[in-house]
RODO-2510 file (C-alpha; in nm, 4 decimals, decimal comma):
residues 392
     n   res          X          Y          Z
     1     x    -1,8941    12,1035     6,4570
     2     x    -2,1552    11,9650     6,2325
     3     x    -2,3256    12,1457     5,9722
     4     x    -2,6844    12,1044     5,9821
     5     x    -2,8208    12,3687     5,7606
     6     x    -3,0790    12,5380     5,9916
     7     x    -3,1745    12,6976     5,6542
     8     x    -3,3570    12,4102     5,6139
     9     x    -3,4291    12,2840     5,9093
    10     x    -3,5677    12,6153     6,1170
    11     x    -3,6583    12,4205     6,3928
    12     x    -3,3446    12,1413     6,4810
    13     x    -3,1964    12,3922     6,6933
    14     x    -2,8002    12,5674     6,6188
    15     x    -2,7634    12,9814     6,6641
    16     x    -2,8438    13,2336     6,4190
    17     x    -2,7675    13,2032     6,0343
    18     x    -2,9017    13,5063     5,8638
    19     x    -2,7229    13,4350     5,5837
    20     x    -2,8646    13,0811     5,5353
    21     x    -3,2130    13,2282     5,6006
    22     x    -3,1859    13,4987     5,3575
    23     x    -3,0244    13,2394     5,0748
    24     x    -3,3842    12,9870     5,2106
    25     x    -3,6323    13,3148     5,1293
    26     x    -3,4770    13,4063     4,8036
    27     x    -3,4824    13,0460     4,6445
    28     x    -3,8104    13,0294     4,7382
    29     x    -3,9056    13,3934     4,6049
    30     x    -3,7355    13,2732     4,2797
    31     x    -3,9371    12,9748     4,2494
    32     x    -4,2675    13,1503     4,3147
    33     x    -4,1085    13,4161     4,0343
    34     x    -4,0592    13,1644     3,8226
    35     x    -4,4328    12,9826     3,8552
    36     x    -4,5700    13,2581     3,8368
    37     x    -4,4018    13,3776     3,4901
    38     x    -4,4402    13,0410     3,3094
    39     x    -4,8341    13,0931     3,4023
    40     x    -4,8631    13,4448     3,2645
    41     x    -4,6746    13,3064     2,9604
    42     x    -4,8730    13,0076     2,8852
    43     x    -5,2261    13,1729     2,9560
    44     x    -5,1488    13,4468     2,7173
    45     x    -4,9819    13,1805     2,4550
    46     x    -5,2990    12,9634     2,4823
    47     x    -5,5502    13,2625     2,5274
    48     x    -5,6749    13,1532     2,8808
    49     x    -5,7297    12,7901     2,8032
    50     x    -5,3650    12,6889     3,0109
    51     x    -5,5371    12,7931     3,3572
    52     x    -5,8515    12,6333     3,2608
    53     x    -6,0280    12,3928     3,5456
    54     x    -5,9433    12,1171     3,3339
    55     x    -5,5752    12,1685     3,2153
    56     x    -5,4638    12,2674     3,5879
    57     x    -5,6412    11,9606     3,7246
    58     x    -5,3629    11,7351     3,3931
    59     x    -5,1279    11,9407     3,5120
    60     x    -5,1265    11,9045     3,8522
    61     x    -5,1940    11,4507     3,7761
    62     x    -4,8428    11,5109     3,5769
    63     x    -4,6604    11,6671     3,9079
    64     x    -4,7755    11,4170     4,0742
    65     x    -4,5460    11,1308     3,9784
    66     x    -4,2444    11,3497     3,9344
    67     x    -4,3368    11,5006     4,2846
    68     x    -4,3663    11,1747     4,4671
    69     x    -4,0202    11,0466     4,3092
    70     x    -3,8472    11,4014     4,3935
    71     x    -3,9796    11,3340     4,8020
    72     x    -3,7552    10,9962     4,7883
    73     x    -3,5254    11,1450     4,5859
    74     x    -3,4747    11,5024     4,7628
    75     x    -3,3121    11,2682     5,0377
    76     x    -3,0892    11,0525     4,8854
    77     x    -2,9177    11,3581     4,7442
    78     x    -2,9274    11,5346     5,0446
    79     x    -2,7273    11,2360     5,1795
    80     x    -2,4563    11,2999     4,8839
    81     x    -2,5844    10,9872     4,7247
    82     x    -2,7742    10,9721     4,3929
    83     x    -3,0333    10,7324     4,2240
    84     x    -3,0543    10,6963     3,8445
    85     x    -3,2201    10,3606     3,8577
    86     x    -3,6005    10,5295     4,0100
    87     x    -3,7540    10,5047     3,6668
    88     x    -3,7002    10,1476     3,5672
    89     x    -3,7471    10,0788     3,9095
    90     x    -4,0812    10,2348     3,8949
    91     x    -4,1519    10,0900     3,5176
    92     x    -4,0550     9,7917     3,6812
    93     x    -4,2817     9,7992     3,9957
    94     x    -4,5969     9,9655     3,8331
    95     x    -4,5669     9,6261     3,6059
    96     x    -4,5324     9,3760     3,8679
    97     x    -4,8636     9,5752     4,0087
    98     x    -5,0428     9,4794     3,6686
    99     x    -4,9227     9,1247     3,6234
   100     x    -5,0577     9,1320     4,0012
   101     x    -5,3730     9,2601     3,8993
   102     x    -5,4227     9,1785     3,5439
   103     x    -5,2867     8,8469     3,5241
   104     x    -5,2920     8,6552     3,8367
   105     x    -5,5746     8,8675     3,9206
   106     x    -5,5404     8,9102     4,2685
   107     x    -5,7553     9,1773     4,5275
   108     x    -5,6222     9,5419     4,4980
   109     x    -5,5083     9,5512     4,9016
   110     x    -5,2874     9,2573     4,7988
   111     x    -5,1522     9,4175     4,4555
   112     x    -5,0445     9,7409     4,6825
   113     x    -4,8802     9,5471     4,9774
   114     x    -4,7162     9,3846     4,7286
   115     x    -4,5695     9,6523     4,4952
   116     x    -4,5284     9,8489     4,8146
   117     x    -4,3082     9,5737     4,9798
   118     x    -4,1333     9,4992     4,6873
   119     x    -4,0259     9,8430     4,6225
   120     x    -3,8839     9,8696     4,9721
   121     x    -3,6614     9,5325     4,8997
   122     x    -3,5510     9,6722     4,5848
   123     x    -3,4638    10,0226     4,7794
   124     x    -3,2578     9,8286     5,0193
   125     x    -3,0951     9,6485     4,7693
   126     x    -2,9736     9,9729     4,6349
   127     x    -2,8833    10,1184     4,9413
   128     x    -2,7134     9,7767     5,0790
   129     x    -2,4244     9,7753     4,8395
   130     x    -2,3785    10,1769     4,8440
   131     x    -2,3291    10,1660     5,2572
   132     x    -2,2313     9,8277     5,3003
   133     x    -2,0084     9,7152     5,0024
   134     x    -1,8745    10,1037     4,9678
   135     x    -1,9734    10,0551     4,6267
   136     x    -2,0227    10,4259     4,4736
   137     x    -2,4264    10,5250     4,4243
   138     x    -2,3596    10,6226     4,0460
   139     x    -2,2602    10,2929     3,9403
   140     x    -2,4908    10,0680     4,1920
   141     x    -2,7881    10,2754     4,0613
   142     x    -2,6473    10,2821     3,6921
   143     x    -2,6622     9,9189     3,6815
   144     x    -3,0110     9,9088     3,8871
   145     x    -3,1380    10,1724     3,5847
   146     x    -3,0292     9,9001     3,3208
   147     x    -3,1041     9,5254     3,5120
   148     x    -3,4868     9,6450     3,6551
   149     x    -3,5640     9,7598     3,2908
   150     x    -3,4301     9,4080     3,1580
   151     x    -3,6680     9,2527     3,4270
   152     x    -3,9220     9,4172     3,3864
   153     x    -3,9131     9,3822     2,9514
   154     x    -3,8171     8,9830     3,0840
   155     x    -4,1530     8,9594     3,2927
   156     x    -4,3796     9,1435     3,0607
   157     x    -4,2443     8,9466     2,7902
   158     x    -4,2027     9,3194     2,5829
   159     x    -4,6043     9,3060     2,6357
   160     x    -4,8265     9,5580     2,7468
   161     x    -4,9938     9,3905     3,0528
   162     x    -5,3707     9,5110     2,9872
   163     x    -5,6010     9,6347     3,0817
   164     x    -5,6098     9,6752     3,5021
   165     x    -5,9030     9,6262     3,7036
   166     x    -6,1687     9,9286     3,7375
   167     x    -6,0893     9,8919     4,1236
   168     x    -5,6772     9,9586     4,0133
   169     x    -5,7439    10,1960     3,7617
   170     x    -5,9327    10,4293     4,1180
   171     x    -5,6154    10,4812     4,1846
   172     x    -5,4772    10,7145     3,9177
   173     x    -5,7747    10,8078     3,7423
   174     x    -6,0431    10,9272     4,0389
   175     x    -6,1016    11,2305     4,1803
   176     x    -6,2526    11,3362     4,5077
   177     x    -6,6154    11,4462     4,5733
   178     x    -6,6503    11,8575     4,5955
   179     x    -6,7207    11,8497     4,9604
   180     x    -6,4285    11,6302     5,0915
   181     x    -6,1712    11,7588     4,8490
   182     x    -6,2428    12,1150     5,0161
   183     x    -6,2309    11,9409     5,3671
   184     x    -5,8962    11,7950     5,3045
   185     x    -5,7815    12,1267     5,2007
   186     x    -5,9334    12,3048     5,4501
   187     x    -5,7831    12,0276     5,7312
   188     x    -5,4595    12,0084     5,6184
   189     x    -5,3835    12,3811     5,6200
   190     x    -5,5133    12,4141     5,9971
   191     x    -5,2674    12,1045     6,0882
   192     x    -4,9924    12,2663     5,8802
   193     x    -5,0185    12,6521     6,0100
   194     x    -5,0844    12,5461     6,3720
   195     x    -4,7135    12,3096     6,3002
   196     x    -4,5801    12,6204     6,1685
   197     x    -4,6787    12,8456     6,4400
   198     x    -4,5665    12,5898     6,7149
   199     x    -4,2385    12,5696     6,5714
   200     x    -4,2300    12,9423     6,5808
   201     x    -4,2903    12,9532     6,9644
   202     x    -4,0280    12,6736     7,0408
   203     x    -3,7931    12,8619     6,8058
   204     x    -3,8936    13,1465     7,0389
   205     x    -3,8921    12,9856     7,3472
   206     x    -3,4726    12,8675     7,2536
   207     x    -3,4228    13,2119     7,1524
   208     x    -3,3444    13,1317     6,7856
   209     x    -3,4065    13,3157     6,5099
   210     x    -3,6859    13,3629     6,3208
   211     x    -3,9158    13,5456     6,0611
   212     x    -4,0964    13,8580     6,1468
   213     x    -4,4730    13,7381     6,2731
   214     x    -4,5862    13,9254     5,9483
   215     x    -4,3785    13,7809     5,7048
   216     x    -4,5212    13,4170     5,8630
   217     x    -4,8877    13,5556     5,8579
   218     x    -4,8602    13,7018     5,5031
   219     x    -4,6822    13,3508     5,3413
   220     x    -4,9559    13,1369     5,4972
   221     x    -5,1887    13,3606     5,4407
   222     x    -5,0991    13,3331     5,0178
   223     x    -4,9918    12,9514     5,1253
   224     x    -5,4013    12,9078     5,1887
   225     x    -5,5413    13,1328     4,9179
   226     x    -5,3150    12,9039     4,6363
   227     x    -5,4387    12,5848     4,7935
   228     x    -5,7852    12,6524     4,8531
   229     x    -5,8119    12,8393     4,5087
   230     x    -5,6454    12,5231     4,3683
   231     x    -5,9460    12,2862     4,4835
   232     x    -6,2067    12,5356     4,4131
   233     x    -6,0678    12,5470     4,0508
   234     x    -6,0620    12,1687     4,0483
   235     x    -6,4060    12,1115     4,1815
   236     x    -6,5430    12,3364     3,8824
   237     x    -6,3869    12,0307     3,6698
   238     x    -6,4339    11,7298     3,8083
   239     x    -6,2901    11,7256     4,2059
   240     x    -5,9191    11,7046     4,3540
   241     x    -5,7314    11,4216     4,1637
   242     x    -5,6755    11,1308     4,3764
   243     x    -5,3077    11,1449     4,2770
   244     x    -5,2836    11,4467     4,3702
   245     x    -5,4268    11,4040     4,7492
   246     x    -5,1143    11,0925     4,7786
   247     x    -4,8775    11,3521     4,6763
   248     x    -4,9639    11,6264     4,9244
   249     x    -4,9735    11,3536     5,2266
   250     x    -4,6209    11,2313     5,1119
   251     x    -4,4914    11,5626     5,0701
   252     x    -4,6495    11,6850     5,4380
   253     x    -4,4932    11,3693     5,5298
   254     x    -4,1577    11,4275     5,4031
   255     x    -4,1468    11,7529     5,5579
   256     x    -4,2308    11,6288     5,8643
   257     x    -3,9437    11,3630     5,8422
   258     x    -3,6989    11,5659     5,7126
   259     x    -3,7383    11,8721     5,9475
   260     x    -3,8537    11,7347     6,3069
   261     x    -3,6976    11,3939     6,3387
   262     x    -3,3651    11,2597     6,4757
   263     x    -3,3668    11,0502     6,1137
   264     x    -3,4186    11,3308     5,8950
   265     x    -3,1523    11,5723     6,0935
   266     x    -2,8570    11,2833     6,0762
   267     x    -2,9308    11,2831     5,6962
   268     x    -2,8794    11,6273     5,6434
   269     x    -2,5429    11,5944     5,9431
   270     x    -2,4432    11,3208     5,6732
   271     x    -2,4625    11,4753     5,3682
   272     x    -2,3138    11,8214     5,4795
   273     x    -1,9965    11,6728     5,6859
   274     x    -1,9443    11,2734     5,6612
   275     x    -1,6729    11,3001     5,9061
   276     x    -1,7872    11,4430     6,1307
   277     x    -2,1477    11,2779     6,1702
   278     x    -1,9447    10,9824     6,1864
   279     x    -1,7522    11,1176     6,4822
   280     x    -2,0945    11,2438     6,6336
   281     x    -2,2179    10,8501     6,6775
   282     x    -2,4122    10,8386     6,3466
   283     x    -2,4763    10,5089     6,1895
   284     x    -2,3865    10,6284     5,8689
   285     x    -2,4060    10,2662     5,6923
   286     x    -2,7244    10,2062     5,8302
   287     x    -2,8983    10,5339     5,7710
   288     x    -2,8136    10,5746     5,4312
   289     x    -2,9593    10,2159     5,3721
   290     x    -3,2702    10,3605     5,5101
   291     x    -3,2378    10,7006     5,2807
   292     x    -3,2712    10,3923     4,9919
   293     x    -3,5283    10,1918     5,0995
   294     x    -3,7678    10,4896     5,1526
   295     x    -3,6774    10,5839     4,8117
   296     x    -3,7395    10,2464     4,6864
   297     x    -4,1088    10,2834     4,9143
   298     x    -4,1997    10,6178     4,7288
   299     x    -4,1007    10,4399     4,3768
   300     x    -4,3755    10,1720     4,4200
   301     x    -4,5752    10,4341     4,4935
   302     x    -4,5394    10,6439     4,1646
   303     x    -4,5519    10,2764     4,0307
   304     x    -4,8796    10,1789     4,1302
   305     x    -5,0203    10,5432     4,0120
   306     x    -4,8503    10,5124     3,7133
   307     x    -4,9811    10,1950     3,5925
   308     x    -5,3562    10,3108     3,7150
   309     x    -5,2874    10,5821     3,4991
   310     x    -5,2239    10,4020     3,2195
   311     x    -5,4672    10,1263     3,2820
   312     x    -5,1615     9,8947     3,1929
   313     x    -4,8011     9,7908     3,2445
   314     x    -4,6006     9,8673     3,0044
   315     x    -4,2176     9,7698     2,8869
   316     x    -4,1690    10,1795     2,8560
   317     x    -4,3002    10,2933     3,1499
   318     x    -4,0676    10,5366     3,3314
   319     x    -3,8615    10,5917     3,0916
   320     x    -3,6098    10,8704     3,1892
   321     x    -3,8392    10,9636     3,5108
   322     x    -3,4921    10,9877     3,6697
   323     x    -3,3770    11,2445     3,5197
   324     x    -3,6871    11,4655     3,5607
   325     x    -3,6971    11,3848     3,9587
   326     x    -3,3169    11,4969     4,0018
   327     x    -3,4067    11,8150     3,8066
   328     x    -3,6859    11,8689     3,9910
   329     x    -3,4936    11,7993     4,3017
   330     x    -3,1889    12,0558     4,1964
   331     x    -3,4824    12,3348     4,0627
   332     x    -3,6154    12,3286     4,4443
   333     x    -3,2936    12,4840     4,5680
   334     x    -3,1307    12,0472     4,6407
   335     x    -2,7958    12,0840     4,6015
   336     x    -2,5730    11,7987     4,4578
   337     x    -2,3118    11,7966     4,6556
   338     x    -2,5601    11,7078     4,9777
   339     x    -2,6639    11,8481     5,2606
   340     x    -2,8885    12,0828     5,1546
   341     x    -3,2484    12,0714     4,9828
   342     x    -3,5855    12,0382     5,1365
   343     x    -3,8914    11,8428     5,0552
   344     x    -4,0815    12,1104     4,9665
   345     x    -3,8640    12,2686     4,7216
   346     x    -3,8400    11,9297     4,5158
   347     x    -4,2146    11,9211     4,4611
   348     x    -4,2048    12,2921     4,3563
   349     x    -3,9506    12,2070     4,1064
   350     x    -4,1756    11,9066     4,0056
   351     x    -4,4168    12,1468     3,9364
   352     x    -4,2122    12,4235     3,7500
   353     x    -4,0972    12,1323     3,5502
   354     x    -4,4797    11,9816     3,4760
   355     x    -4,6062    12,3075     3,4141
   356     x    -4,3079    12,3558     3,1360
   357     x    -4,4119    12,0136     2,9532
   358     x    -4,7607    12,1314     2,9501
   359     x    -4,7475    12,4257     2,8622
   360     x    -4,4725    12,3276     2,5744
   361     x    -4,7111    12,0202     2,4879
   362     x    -5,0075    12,3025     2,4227
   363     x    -4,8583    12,5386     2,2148
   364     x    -4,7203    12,1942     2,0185
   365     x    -4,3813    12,2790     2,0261
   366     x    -4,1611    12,0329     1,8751
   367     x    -4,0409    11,7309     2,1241
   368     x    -3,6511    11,8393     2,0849
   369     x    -3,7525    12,1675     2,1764
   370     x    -3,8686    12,1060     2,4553
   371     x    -3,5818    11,8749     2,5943
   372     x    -3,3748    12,1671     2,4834
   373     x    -3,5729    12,4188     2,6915
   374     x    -3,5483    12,1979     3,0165
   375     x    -3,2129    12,1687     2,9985
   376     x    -3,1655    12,5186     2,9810
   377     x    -3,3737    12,5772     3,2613
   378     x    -3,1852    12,3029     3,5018
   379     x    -2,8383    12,4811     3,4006
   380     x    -2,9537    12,7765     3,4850
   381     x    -3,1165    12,6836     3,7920
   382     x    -2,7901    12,5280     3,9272
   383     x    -2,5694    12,8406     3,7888
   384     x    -2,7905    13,0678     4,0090
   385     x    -2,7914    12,8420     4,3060
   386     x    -2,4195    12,8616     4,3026
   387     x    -2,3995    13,2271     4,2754
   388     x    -2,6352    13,2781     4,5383
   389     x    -2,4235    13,0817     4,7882
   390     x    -2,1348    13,2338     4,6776
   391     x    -2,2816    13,5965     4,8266
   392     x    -2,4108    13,4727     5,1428
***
């Protein structure tokens, strides 16, 4: 029988795993705990100025790259695969998008169809010799990590390619007016309770399953007050970062994928029994090429806000980003060994581990203390995931 986690996917059907959904509520719980904490710390360390309009709209421009690696990333581990290469591949990527730009100065549609299409070739290229050659994800990535950041220090010449375009530089560094920041907000959480509340009748209809009616209404009830007391903190700044709108569409997007498709449920069947999806009819080659390519989609993405950001390619850029995406990944509850994780999670652990940088970066503790700290905090992370199973 396969295991498909209904955990994490509430709505793909399978009987009743209390156990599973009671392991799903507390790594959640503990991730709320744990933002929650780090915010009391930091606004009493910094005497109110770490929940300021303007430090929660940096901090929430920081999650944003990690989060939109950790949505590509989130699935490639959930397929018991791994990528190491995603930040030279993204240094790599958010430079071709300047020599695009800066140097051969072409139209900013062009740059991103570009980057965009070249990050999906380099994805596949990834994924092509992991399920077609059998070659083992550590090593193809490994070598991915080192040859895109030789390429990328080989087109650049070791340069900085500067500065982009105003038009490019939109991209990372604008925010949205008052009004349709708060309309986005306001949107997406109708589209995303009324998904949440049809899933709950189908899971009803099936006769699966499923949260009390007030434990739903109370979580989307705080799901709403966060998010709309998010934007109305930002427009007392300067508006919703654009950044930060690209990473809640990906994310809603990733969730989407990951919990009501036939592609997202054969990637959690593969990661959680191999065997067995193959014995189900999976194309297991074919579908973990995909898992790649996506990932390789996402990179360009964090590539092209990267370099906006900056306002230049540089020979640097993404520079261990791999490692923070994979912590992020394993924070949100992803574990290792595949099969389970959820989109979701991974951006919440982007954010616990963007809101530990910032908060580490304003009190000016030293740099090795802080790699210290976050290395603590992704030991212990896994250490309680594992004990956690381990009861249910």
């Amino acid at each position: 029988m396969l295991k498909t986690n209904t955990a994490i996917l509430p709505a793909s059907g399978g009987g009743g795993a209390p156990g599973k959904l009671r392991l799903l509520n507390l790594q959640v719980l503990v991730m709320l705990a744990a933002i929650l904490l780090i915010m009391l710390f930091f606004t009493w360390m910094t005497d109110g100025a770490y929940l300021s309009a303007r430090n929660v709209s940096n901090l929430l421009r920081q999650t944003a790259i990690t989060g939109i690696l950790s949505v590509g990333m989130v699935f490639v581990i959930i397929s018991a695969e791994i990528d190491l290469s995603v930040g030279s591949m993204m240094g790599l990527l958010g430079g071709a998008a300047a020599i695009f730009d800066v140097w051969l100065g072409w139209p900013l549609p062009l740059t991103i169809a570009a980057t965009l299409v070249l990050g999906l070739l380099l994805g596949a290229w990834n994924g092509w010799w992991v399920a077609y050659r059998k070659v083992p994800s550590f090593i193809v990535t490994l070598a991915g990590m080192l040859a895109f950041r030789g390429v990328l220090v080989g087109i650049t010449n070791g340069t900085t390619v500067a500065p982009t375009s105003p038009a490019m530089s939109q991209i990372g560094q604008s925010y949205l007016p008052d009004g349709i920041g708060f309309g986005f907000g306001v949107i997406g959480l109708g589209l995303f309770i009324a998904w949440q509340w049809r899933l709950r009748l189908r899971r009803q209809q099936m006769g699966l399953e499923q949260q009390p009616a007030r434990s739903a209404v109370s979580r989307q009830t705080l799901t709403a007050l966060l998010v709309l007391g998010a934007i109305w903190l930002l427009n007392d700044y300067r508006g919703v970062p654009t950044p930060v709108l690209i990473l809640a569409l990906l994310m809603l997007a990733g969730m989407f994928m990951a919990t009501r498709t036939a592609f997202g449920r054969r990637i959690y069947a593969i990661g959680g029994n191999l065997d067995a999806a193959r014995l189900s009819g999976i194309n297991v080659a074919r579908n973990k090429m995909m898992v790649f390519a996506i990932n390789g989609l996402l990179v360009a993405v964090a590539g092209l806000i990267l370099s906006s950001r900056l306002g230049a390619g540089s020979p640097s850029a993404g520079n261990i980003a791999e490692l923070d995406a994979i912590a992020a990944c394993v924070i949100g509850g992803t574990s290792l060994a595949g099969g389970i994780g959820s989109v979701a999670g991974a951006v919440m652990g982007a954010f616990i581990m963007a809101s530990l940088d910032n908060g580490m970066s304003m009190m000016d503790v030293p740099t090795f203390w802080q790699y210290i700290v976050k290395g603590a905090i992704l030991l212990l992370a896994v250490w309680m995931d594992s004990a956690t199973r381990r009861r249910v």
